[in-house]
C-alpha positions in Angstrom: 27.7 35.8 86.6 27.1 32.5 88.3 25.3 30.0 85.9 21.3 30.2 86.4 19.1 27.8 87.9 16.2 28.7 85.6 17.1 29.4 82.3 20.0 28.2 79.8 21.9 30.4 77.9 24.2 29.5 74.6 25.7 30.8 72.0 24.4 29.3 68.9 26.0 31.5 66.2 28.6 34.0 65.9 27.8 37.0 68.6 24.5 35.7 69.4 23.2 34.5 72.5 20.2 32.1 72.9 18.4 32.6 76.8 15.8 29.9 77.1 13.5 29.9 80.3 13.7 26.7 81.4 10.8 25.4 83.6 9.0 23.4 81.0 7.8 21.2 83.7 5.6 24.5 85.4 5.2 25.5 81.6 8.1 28.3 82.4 5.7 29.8 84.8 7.9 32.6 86.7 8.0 32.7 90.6 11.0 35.5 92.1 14.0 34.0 91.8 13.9 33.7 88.2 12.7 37.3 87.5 15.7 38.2 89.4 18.0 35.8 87.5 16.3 37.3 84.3 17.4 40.8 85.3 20.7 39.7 85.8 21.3 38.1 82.7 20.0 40.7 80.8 22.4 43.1 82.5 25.2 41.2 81.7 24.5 40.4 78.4 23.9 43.8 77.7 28.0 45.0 78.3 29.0 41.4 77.0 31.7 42.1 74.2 31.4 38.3 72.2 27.5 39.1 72.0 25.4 41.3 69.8 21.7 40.0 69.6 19.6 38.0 72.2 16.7 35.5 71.8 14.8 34.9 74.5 12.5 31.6 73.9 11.0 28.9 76.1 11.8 25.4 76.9 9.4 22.9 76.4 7.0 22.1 73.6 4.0 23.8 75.7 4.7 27.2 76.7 6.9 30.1 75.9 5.7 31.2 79.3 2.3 31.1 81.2 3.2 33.9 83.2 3.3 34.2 86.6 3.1 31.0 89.3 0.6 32.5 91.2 0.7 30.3 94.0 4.4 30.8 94.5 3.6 34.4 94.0 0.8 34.9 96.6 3.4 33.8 99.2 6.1 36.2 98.3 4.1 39.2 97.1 1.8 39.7 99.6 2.5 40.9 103.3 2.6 37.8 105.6 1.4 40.1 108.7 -1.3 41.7 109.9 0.4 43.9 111.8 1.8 46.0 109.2 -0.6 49.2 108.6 -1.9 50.1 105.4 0.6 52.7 104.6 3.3 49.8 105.5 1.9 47.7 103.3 1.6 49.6 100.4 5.3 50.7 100.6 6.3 46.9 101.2 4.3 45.9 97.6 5.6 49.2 95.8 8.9 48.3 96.7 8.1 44.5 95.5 6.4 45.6 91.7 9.3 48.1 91.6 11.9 45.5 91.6 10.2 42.8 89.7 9.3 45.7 87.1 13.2 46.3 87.0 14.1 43.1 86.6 11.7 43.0 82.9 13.1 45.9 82.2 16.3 44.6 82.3 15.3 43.3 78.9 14.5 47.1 77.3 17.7 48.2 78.5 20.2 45.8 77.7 22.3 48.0 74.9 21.9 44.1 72.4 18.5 43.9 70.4 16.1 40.9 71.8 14.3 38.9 69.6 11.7 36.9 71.5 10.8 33.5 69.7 7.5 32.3 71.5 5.5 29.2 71.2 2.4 27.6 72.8 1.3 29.4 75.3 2.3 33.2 76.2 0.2 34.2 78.9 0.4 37.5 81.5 3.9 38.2 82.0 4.6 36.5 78.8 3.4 39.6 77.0 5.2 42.0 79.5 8.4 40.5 78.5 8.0 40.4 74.6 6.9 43.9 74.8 10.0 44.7 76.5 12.1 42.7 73.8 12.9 44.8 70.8 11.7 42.1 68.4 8.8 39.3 68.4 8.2 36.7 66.5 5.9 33.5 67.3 4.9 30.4 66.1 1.5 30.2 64.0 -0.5 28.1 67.4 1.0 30.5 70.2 -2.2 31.6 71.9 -1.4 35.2 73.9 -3.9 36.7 76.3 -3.2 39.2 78.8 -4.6 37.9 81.6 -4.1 39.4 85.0 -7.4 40.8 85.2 -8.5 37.4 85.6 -6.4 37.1 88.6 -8.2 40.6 90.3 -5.4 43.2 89.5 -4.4 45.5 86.7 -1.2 44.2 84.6 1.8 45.9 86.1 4.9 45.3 84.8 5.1 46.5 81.9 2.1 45.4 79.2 0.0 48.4 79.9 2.8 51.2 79.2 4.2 49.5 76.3 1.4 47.4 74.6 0.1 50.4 73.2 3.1 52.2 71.8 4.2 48.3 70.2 0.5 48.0 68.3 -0.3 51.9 68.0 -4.0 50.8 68.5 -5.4 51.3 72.2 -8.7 50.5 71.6 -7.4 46.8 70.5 -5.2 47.0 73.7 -8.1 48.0 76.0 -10.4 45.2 74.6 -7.6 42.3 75.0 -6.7 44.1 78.4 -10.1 44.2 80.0 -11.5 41.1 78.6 -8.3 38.9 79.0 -9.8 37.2 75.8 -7.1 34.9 74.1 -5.8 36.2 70.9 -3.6 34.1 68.2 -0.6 34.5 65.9 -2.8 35.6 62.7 -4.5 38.6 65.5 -0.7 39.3 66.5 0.4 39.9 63.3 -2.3 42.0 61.9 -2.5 44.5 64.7 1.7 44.7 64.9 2.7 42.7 67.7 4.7 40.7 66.4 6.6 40.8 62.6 6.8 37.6 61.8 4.9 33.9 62.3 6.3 30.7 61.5 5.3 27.0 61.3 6.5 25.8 64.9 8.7 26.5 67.5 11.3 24.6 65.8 11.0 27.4 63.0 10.5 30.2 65.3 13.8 29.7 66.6 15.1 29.0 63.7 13.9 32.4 62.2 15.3 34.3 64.8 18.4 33.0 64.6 18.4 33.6 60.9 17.6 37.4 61.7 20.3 37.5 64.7 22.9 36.6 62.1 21.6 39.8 59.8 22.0 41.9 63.0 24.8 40.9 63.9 27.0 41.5 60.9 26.4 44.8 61.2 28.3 47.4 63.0 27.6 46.8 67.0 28.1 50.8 67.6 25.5 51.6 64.8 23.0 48.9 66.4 23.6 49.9 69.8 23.1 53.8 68.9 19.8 52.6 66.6 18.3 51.2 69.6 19.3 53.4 72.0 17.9 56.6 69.6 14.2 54.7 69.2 13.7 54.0 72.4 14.7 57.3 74.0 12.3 58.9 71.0 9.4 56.5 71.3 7.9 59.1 74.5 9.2 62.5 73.3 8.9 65.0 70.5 10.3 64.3 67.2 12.5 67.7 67.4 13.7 65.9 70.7 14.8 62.8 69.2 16.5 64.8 66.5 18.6 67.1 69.0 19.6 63.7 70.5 20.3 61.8 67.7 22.5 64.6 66.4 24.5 64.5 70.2 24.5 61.0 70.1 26.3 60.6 66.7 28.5 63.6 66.5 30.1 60.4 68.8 29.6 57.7 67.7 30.2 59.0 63.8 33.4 59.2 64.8 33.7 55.6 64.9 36.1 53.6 62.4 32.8 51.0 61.3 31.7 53.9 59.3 34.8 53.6 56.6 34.8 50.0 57.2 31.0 49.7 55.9 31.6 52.0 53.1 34.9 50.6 52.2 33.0 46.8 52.1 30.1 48.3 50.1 32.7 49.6 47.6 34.7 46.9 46.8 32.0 44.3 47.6 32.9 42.2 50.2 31.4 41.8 54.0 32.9 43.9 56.3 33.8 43.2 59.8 33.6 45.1 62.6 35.5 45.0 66.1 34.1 43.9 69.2 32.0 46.5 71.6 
């Protein structure tokens, strides 16, 4: 992977990588290129052996991210002809939302948990990208709103599929969704959004790197199969996520971590694991 222009990625810790978007001076503001750079970091990272937990946070003291820059949007997204019938131009935007909605997903797939660590302001596509994260935590003055509405379309790229199933509530989701209202850390906590709220970014980040290093001692092939098992459940039957839980580790039981945890647990010490 050739290094990105937008974002800045180290390893802080042990098996942990830290992916910062890094436009502070747009207040992280995303325009194409960097969705596309996102997607193919997350891909990456996701098969990377040295790395078993991601936190995705946001340079800057301002912003975590304000979303999208809609004026560099508005000239990529849109058709530039009028030529184009309206059949054309409908496939030419599916094709466009596909793509970008891959590239956030990117984030949901990726076999390493991602803890997002937000701050300031976490606008739009902000909350499309923390809902595809596995974990969120935030800072106790990050202000979210979903906001496209505002803008004259329906969020689509991710916040209206998942918002719900993180929260549980879709009356809460329908109200922040069709008013675009601005909602805080203390409303974000209470309704589930995110799990924990600290003092400042400074502490944010610090938290989630306190709770990559839990992660990450543990064995990768039990927290890949963990993830992998809740999010294939989360849309199907629970008899369906037990028939593929029991495929899934009649595998990955098989795995030598298993005696290695148990052996640690017996005789006390912290066990270590191979790389995946």
């Amino acid at each position: 992977m050739a290094p990105p222009k937008y974002f800045t990625i180290t390893q802080p810790q042990d098996y942990t990588a830290h992916v910062e978007i890094n436009r502070a001076e747009k207040m992280n503001a995303f325009f194409e290129e960097m969705w596309l750079e996102l997607g193919t970091i997350f891909t990456t990272l996701s098969t990377d052996p040295t790395i078993r937990v991601i936190i995705l946070s946001g340079a800057g003291p301002k912003a975590f991210t304000t979303g999208l820059d809609v004026k560099a949007a508005t000239q990529t997204l849109l058709p530039t002809t009028d030529d184009l019938d309206a059949a054309r131009k409908a496939t030419h935007l599916r094709r466009h939302i596909t793509s970008f909605q891959d590239c956030i997903s990117a984030i949901e797939r990726c076999e390493k948990p991602v803890i997002a660590a937000m701050h300031g302001f976490a606008l739009g596509l902000a909350v499309d990208i923390a809902t595809a994260a596995d974990i969120r935590l935030c800072a106790a003055e990050t202000q979210f709103a979903v906001k496209e509405v505002d803008i004259g379309l329906a969020a689509d790229i991710g916040t209206l599929s998942r918002l719900p199933k993180v929260v549980g509530s879709f009356g809460w989701v329908k109200e922040v969704a069709l008013t675009a209202r601005v909602f805080g850390a203390e409303e974000a906590l209470r309704v589930g959004f995110v799990s924990g709220v600290f003092g400042d970014k400074e502490a944010v980040v610090k938290g989630a790197l306190e709770l990559a290093g839990v992660i990450a001692a543990k064995s990768p092939v039990a927290v890949l199969g963990t993830k992998e098992i809740l999010n294939w459940s989360r849309d199907r039957r629970v008899e369906d996520g037990l028939r593929y839980t029991s495929v899934w580790n009649s595998a990955a039981l098989q795995t030598a971590d298993v005696s290695a945890a148990l052996l640690s647990g017996i005789q006390k010490r912290k066990p270590t694991f191979e790389k995946l």
